[in-house]
C-alpha positions, 0 to 999 in steps of 0.5 A: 487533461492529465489526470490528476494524480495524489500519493499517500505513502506511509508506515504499516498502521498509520492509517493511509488505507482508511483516510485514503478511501474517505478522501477518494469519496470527498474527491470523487477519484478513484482509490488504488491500494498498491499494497494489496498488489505485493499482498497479492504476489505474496499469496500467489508465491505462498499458494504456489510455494514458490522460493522467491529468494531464487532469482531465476524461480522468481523471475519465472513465476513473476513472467506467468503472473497475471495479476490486476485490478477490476473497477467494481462498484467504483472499487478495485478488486484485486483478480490472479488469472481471472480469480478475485483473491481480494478476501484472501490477502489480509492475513498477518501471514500474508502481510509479512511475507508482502513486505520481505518479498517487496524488497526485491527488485524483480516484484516492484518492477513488475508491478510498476506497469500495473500502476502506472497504466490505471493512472493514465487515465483515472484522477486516483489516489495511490496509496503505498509506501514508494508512491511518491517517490519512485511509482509516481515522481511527479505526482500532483500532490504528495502525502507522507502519513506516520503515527507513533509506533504504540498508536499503530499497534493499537489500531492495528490490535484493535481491528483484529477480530481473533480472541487469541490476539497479542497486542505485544506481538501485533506491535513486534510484527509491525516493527519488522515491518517498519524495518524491513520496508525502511531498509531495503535496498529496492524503494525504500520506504521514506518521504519523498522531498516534496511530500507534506508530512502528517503525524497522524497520532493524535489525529482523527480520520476526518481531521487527517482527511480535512487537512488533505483536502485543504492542502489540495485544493490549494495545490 
């Protein structure tokens, strides 16, 4: 039997990594979050300086990168040339340069094989921000999650455990994002046409994750 195949896409902050986790328990499937797959070629291009705006340093770089998941305590951690790099990807740093360096073609290529080889054989739930769209077209079921942009910031402030932290600036750095991942010219981040939008807002996790389930198990 095909495995079965759910995408959760989605702006920074609006809540896809928590409600994706929570709804691969209530499935019993897999979790598979790509993002930490572009944070991981952002930490490597950072780690090893290297200047991903040149097309031919990029695509070098990109040919001896050895990036991907192993399964562990039915959790995927995220391994660079055997080394797990899962505690290191998480930083706003980080995070910002993933989303300007996933704008170009050469990474998101690059990555597809990785993606699509872990869905080949596992029921999983991928969750991103071009699933639905251009990793995973004919998925069995297609999620879009949003929420306004001051909630996302709000969540986003509020999981951040520096002192230091600048809820003006966390809410800055989010609107780069969501400019960023909208406007590029290599899958963009929108809705797919057949995926079912969930505004999040006003919405708890647990109701976000029941709606979900209700709508799959019609699927």
């Amino acid at each position: 039997m095909k495995p079965k195949i759910i995408t959760i896409d989605g702006p920074a902050g609006a809540g896809k990594t928590t409600v994706s986790k929570l709804l691969s328990k209530k499935l019993q499937c897999v979790y598979v979050d790509t993002g930490a797959l572009y944070r991981g070629v952002a930490f490597e291009i950072q780690r090893q300086n290297i200047n991903w705006k040149n097309d031919t340093e990029l695509e070098d770089f990109l040919k001896a990168l050895d990036l991907n998941f192993v399964m562990e305590k039915d959790a995927f951690i995220l391994m660079s040339s055997g080394r797990n790099i899962t505690d290191f990807i998480r930083t706003p740093e980080i995070s910002m340069l993933a989303s300007s360096s996933s704008a170009r073609p050469q990474v998101r290529s690059a990555l597809l094989d990785i993606q699509r080889n872990i869905a080949k054989t596992k029921n999983a739930i991928f969750e991103g921000r071009d699933m639905g769209t251009v990793v995973f077209p004919d998925a069995a079921v297609k999620f879009f999650l949003f929420a306004d942009l001051t909630i996302r910031a709000t969540r986003r402030f509020d999981e951040m455990p520096d002192e230091t932290k600048d809820i003006h600036k966390v809410q800055k750095e989010i609107q780069i994002r969501d400019h960023n991942d909208s406007q590029r010219r290599s899958a963009p981040l929108k809705s797919a046409k057949d995926a079912i939008e969930i505004n999040a807002s006003f919405l708890t996790i647990e109701q976000v994750v029941d709606k979900m389930l209700k709508i799959i198990e019609k699927a």
